[in-house]
N, C-alpha and C positions, 0 to 999 in steps of 0.2 A: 504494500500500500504506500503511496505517495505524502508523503507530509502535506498538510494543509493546514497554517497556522491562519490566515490571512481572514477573520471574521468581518471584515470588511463590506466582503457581498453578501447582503441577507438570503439572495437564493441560489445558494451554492451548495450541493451535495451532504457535502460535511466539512465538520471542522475540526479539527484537534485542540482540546484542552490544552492551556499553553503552562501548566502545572504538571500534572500525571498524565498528557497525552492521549488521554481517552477520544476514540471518536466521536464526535456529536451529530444529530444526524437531525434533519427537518429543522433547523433552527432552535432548539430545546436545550439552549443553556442557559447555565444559570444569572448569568452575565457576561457582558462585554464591556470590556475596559479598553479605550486611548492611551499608548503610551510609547510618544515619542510619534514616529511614522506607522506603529503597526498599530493594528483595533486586533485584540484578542477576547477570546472566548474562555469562559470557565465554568467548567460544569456543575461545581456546587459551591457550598458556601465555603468547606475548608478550604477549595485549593483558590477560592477567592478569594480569602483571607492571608493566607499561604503567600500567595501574588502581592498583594497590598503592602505585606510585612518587607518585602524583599524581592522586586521583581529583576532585578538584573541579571540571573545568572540564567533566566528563562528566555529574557529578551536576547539574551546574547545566545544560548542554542538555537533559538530561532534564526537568526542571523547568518549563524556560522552555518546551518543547513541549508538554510537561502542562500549562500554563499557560496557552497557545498555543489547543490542542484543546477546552480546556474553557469558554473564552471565547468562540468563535467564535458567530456568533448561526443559531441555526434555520433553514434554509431556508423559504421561505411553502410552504403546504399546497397 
């Protein structure tokens, strides 16, 4: 499965909790938080909370996987 942190677009497939990485499916989180350039998702209240207390080391895996994803080189045709 593809990472999908990006809760940005409300009708997108799914999302990934930007905490425990859970998929979120139909728009059914428990919130979404702005921070910085990204809008994330999070499923419940702990890993919202979880987020609140400390959100930098979540933002920055998302990052580094965004980073990660988007470097990777084309397969040959």
């Amino acid at each position: 499965m593809v990472s999908n942190y990006d809760a940005s677009n409300l009708e997108c497939e799914y999302v990934q909790c930007a905490v425990c990485e859970k998929a979120i499916t139909g728009g059914k989180w428990f919130a979404r938080i702005k921070h910085g350039t990204w809008m994330v998702a999070l499923c419940c209240p702990l890993c919202a909370e979880t987020f609140e207390r400390g959100p930098h080391p979540y933002i920055r895996r998302i990052e580094t996987l965004e980073f990660m994803s988007q470097s990777r080189p084309e397969p040959p045709a």
